[in-house]
C-alpha positions in Angstrom: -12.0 -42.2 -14.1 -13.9 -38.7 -14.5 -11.4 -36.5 -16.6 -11.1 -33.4 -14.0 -8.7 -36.2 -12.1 -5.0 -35.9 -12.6 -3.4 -39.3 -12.1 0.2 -38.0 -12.4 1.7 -35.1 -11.1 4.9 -33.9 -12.8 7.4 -32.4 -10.5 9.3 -29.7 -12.0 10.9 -28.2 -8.8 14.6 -29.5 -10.1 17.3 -29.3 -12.5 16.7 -31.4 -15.3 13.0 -32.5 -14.4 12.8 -32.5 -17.9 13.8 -31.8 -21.6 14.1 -28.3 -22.1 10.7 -26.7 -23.6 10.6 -26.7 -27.1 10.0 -22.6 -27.1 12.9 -21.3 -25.7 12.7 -17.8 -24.7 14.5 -15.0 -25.5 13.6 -12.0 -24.2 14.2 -8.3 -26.2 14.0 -10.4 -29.3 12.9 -8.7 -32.4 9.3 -10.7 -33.3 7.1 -13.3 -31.5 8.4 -15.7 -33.1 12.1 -15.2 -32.3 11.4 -14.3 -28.7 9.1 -17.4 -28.4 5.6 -17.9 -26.4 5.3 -17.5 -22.6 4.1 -21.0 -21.5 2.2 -20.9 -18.1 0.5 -24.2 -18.1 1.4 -27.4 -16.5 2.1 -29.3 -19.8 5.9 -31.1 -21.0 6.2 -27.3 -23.1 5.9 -25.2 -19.8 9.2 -22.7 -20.1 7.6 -20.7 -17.0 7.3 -20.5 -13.4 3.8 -19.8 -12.2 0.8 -19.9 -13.9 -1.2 -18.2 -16.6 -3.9 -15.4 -14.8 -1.9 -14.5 -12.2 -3.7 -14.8 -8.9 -6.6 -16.1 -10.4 -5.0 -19.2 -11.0 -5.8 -20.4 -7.5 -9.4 -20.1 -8.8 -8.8 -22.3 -11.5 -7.4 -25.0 -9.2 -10.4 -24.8 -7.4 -12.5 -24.8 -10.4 -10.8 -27.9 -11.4 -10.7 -29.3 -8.2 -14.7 -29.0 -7.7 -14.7 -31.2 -10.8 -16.4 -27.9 -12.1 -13.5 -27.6 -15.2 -11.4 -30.6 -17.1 -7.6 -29.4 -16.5 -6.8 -30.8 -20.1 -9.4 -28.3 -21.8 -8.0 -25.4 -24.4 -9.2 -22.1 -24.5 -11.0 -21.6 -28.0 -9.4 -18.4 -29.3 -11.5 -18.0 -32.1 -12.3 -14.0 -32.9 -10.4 -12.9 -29.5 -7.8 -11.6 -31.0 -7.3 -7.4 -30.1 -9.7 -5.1 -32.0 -6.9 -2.3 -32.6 -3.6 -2.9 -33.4 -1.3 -2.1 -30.8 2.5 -2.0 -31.4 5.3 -3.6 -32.4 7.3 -0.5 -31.0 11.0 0.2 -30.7 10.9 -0.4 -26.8 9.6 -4.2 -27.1 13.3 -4.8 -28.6 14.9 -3.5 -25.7 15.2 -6.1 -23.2 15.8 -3.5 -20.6 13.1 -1.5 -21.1 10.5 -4.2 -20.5 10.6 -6.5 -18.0 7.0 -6.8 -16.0 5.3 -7.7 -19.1 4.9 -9.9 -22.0 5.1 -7.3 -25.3 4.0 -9.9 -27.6 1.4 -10.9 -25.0 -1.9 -10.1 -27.5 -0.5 -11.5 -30.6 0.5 -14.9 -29.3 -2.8 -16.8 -30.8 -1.7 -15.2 -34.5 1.9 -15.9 -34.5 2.0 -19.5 -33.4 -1.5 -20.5 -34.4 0.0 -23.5 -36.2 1.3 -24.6 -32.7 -1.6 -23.9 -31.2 -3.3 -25.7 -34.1 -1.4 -28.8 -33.4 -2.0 -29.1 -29.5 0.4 -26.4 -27.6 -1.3 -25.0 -24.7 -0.1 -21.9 -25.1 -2.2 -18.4 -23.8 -2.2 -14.7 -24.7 -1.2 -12.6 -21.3 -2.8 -9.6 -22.5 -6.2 -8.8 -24.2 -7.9 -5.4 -25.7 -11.5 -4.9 -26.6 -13.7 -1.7 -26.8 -16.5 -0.6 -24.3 -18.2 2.8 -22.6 -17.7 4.3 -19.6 -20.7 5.9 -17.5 -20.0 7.8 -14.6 -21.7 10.3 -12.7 -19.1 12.7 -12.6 -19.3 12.7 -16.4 -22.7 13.3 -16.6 -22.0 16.4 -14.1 -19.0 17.6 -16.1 -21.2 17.7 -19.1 -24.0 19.1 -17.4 -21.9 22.0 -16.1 -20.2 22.6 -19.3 -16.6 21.6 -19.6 -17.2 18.3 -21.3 -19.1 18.5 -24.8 -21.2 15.6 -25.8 -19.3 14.9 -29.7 -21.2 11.7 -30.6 -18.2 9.6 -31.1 -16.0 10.2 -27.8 -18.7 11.4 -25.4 -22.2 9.9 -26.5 -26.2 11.8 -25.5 -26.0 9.5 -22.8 -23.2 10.7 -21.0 -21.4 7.2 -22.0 -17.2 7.8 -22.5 -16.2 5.2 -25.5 -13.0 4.0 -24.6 -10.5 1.5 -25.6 -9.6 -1.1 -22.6 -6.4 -3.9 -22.2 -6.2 -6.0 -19.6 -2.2 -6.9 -18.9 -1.4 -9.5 -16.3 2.1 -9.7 -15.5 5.3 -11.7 -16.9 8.3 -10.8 -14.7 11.8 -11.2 -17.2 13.5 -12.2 -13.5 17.1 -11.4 -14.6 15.7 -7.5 -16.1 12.9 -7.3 -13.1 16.9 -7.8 -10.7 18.8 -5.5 -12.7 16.0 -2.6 -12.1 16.0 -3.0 -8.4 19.9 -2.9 -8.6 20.0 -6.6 -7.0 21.1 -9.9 -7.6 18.9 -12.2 -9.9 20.2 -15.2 -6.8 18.9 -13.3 -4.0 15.4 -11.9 -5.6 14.5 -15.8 -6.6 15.6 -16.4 -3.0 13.7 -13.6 -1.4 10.7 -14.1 -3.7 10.9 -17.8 -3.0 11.0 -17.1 0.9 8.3 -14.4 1.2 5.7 -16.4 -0.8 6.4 -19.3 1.6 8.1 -21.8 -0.8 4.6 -21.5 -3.2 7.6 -21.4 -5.9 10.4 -23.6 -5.5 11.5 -23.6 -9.0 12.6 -20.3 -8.4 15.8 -21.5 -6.6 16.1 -24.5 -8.3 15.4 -23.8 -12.3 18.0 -21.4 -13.1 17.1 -22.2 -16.3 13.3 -20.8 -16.1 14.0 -17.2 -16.3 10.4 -16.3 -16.8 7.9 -15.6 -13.7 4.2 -15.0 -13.9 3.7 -13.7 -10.1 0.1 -14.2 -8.1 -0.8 -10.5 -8.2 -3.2 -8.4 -10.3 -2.5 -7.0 -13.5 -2.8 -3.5 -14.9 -5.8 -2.1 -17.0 -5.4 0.4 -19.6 -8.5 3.1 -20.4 -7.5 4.7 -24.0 -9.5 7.9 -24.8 -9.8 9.0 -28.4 -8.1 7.6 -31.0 -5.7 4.5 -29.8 -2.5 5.5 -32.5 -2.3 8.7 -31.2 -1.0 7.6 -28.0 2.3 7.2 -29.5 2.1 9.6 -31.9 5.0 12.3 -31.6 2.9 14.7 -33.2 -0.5 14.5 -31.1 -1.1 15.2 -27.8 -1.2 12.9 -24.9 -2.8 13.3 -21.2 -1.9 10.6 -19.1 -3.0 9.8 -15.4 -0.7 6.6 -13.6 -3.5 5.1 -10.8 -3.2 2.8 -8.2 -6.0 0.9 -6.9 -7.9 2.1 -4.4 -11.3 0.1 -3.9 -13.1 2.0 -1.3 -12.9 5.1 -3.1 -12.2 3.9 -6.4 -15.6 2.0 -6.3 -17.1 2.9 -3.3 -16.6 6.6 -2.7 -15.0 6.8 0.8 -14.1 10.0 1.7 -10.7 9.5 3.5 -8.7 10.0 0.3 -8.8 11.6 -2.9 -8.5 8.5 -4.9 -11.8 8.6 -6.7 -12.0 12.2 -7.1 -8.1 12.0 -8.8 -9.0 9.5 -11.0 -12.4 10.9 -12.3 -10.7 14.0 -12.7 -7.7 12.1 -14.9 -11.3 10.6 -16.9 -12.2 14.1 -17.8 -8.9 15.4 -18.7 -8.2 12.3 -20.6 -11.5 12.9 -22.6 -11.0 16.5 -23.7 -7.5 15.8 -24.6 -9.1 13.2 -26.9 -11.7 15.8 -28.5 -9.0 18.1 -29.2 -7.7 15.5 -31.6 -4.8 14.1 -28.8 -5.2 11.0 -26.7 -6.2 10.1 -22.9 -4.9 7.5 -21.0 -5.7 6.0 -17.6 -3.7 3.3 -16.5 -5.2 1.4 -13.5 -2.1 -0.8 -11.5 -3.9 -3.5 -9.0 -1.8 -2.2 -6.1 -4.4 -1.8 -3.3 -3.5 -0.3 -0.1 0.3 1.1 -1.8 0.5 -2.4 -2.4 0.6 -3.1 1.2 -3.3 -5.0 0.9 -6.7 -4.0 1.8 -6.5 -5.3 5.6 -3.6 -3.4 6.1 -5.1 -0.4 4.9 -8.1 -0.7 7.2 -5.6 -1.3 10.3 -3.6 1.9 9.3 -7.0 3.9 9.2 -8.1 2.5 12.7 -4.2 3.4 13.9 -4.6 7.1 12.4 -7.7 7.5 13.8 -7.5 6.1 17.3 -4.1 7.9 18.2 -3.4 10.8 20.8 -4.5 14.0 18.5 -6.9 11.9 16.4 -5.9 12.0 12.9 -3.0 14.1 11.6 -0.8 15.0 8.7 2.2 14.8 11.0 2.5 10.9 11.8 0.2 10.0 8.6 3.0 7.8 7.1 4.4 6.8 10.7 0.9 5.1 11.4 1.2 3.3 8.4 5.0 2.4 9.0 3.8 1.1 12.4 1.2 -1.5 10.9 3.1 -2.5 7.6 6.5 -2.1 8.2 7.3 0.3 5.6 5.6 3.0 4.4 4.8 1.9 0.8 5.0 -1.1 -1.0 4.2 -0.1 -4.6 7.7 1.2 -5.9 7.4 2.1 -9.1 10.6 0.7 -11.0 8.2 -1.3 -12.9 5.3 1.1 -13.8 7.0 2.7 -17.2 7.0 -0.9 -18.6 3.7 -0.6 -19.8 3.8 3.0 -21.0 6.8 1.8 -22.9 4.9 -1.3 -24.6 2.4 1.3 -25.6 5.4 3.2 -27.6 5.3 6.6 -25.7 8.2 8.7 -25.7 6.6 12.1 -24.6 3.4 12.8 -22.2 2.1 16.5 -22.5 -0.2 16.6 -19.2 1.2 13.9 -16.3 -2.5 14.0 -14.3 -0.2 13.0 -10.5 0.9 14.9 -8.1 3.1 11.9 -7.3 7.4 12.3 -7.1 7.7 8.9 -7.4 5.7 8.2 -10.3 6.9 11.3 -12.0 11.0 10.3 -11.2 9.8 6.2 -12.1 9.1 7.6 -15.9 11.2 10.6 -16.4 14.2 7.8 -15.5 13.0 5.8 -18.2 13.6 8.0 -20.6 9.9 9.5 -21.6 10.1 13.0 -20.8 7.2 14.8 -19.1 5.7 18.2 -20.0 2.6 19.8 -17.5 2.3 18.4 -14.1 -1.6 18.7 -13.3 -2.8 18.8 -9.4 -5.6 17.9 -8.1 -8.4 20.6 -8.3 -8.5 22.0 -4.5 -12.3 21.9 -4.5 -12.2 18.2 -5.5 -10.6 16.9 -1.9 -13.0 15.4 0.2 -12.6 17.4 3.6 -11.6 13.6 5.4 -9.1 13.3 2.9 -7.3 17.1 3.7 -4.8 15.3 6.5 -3.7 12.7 3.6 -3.0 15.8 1.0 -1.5 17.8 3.3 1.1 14.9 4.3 1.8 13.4 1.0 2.7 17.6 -0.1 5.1 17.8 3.0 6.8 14.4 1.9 8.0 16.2 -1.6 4.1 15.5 -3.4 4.0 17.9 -6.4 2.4 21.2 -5.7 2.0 24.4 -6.8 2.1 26.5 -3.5 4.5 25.2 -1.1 4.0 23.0 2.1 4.1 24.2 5.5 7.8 24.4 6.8 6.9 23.2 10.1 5.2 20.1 8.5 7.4 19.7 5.9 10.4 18.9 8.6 8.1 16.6 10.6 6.8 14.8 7.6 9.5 15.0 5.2 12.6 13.3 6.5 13.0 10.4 4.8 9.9 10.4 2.3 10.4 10.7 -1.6 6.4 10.1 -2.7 3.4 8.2 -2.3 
């Protein structure tokens, strides 16, 4: 029998399937040890619903299914662990303050090696390494003077060195229902219905209060020197981005996506060689969370529509496709600015109400607001600007009245 066949399948969709894992959770706890490991993988020790790597786990079925990868293999995590030390902080005690995310995620492989040792399959949930960024718009703000080159941050090259962590998420279900103010029975219900049944353990393991959901992650770009970030004393510029893949990578010119986030990049890295820190932090939530088909529908809708394209029904058109007018709600977002141990950011690089209300609620105060430069806005992307600013976006100047009470009704960001 090759060994990439499963010749039992162990149900775990009810009550008493089987002995309770032998890591029992406790979430808020006060070490890794105490809280316990988040176990994702389909072994007697699972204490999780899902699976470890998120979405990409479907890719691993398939992997395994090809005969391509043996199910019962273990990751070597030999010299993986994270190359700067990030945490413990004050907020990883505090069950309510994270709840999308594991905070002991990157330091799983050190505090139960000896488990890991002796056979558990158990996975770190977030990683952090070290790279360098080259993009062009660096190259051009150095050319035309406001970046320097240092050597260290900014390189001859043009390179940006920058500290990265990948995050994928681990939903606390009983904190992820007390942030959206409903009850933990009807989100495992809703969640259970929407993903049509994927999950059933969600209504039936009451005891599996742990989720690891089938969406992306988050990555974090640290500028400068990683313990500054929370650092009372130093500086921080921070710039909250939500995927946006045909600008982000692609440069399309109906948004000011990639323009706001190189712009967050260069801010970010003269924050860091004035001895503060830079942060980007890049949420998989293409489309407002809404997807990338949906996105491309909307555009067609805006387009196409008597008048052509135009601030006034920008968030209608999209409301008209999608049912709502953004999906990304950003209850959860502070979670990982709160693993990172910020309690103040000096320059908040958004013009975005939602995101600004999202952390200022969580209790990390908020000094500078910074805009997007005006000469940065692709002209396609004008109608966009304009209607996010009439539906309470932070600006400087004010909005036009007129647009403001055609746009504004019932809008609070996006």
């Amino acid at each position: 029998m090759s060994e990439n066949r499963i010749g039992h399948i162990r149900l775990t969709s009810h009550p008493g399937a089987g002995a309770p894992s032998r890591f029992p959770i406790h979430w808020g706890a006060a070490s890794a040890r105490e809280r316990g490991p988040i176990i994702g993988s389909a072994t007697p020790e699972r204490n999780a619903i899902g699976a470890y790597g998120g979405a990409y786990s479907v890719y691993r079925a398939l992997a395994v299914s090809a005969g391509a990868l043996n199910p019962k293999i273990r990751p070597d995590l030999t010299d993986t662990a994270p190359v700067v030390q990030v945490g413990p902080f004050a907020q990883w005690r505090d069950p309510a303050k994270i709840v999308s995310l594991d905070p002991w995620g990157h330091l799983v492989a050190e505090a139960f090696k000896s488990e890991i040792e002796s056979g558990a399959d158990i996975r770190p949930t977030i990683a952090i390494t070290k790279a360098r960024l080259t993009l062009p718009e660096i190259r051009e703000a150095i050319d035309k003077g406001r970046l320097r080159v240092d050597g260290s941050i900014v390189r001859e090259s043009g390179d940006v060195a920058v500290t990265k962590a990948a995050l994928d998420p681990v939903w606390y279900l009983p904190g992820i229902a007390e942030r959206f103010g409903v009850s933990e029975e009807r989100l495992r219900h809703t969640l259970f219905e929407q993903t049509g049944g994927m999950y059933p353990e969600l209504v039936t393991r009451p005891d599996l209060s742990v989720f690891l959901p089938p969406i992306g992650g988050i990555t974090l770009y640290i500028f400068g020197d990683p313990d500054a970030i929370a650092a009372p004393k130093r500086r921080l510029t921070c710039r909250v981005h939500d995927e946006c893949n045909g600008s982000d990578v692609f440069g399309s010119d109906i948004c000011t996506c990639r323009p706001y986030l190189t712009h967050g990049i260069e801010e970010c890295v003269r924050e860091a060689q004035a001895g503060g820190a830079g942060l980007i932090v890049y949420n998989r939530k293409e489309g407002r969370a809404l997807g990338e088909v949906t996105k491309f529908l909307v555009y067609n809708a805006r387009k196409r529509q008597p008048g052509g394209d135009q601030a006034a029904t920008y968030f209608e058109r999209t409301e008209c496709v999608a049912g709502v007018q953004d999906a990304r709600f950003q209850q959860l977002m502070p979670d990982v600015l709160h693993w990172l141990g910020i309690t103040h950011i000096d320059r908040f690089v958004s013009m975005s109400n939602m995101k600004f209300d999202a952390i200022a609620g969580s209790g990390i105060s908020i000094g500078e607001r910074v805009p997007i430069p005006a000469d940065l806005v692709p002209p396609d992307a004008s109608v966009e600007l304009e209607a996010k600013k009439a539906a309470g976006y932070y600006t400087p100047e004010a909005p036009s009245d007129d647009l403001t009470r055609v746009v504004g009704r019932d809008l609070k960001d996006f």
